[in-house]
N, C-alpha and C positions, 0 to 999 in steps of 0.2 A: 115130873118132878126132877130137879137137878140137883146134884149130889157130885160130891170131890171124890175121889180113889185115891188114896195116898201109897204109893211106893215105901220101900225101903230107905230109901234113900232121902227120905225125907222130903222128897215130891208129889206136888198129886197133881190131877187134871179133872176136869169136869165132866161129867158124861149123864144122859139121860137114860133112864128107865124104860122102854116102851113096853108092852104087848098085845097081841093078838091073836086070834084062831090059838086060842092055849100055847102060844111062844111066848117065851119073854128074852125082851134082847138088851142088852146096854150099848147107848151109842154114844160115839167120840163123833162130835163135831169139828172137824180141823179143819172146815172152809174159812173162818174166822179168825180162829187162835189155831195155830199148827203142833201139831204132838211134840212135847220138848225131847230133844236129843237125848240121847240114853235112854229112853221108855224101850224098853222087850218088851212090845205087845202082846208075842204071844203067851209071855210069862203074866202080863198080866191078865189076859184073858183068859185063861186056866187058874189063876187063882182069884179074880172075880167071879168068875162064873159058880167055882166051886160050891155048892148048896149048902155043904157042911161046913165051910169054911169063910166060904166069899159071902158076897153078895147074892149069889147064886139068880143064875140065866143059863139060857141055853146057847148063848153067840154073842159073839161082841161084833160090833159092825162099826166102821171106820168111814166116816162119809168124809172125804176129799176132794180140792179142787184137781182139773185139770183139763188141759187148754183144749179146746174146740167144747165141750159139753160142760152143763152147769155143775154136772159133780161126778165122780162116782164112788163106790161102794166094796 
């Protein structure tokens, strides 16, 4: 399922839900569409994640282009 995160700032981006082996992760796709400027991921990852607050996961995970390999993580 894909789902927006809207910032503060009155931005959001798109991210998918996965899990497995009892993880649940949300992931940022940025091979596609690249993470807009000014995102603090890691502020938003600490307040997605948050169960009581966020969306709540255990990790956010950021799949990226980058030259010689098809992505990474």
């Amino acid at each position: 399922m894909t789902r927006r995160f809207e910032s503060t700032s009155e931005r959001s981006i798109e991210f998918v839900r996965m899990h497995g082996t009892a993880n649940e992760f949300l992931v940022l796709d940025a091979l596609c569409e690249p993470v807009p400027a000014g995102f603090e991921l890691s502020a938003i990852a600490r307040a997605a994640c948050d169960r009581a607050t966020g969306l709540g996961a255990d990790g956010l995970l950021l799949v990226e282009p980058v030259d010689g390999f098809a992505a990474r993580m």
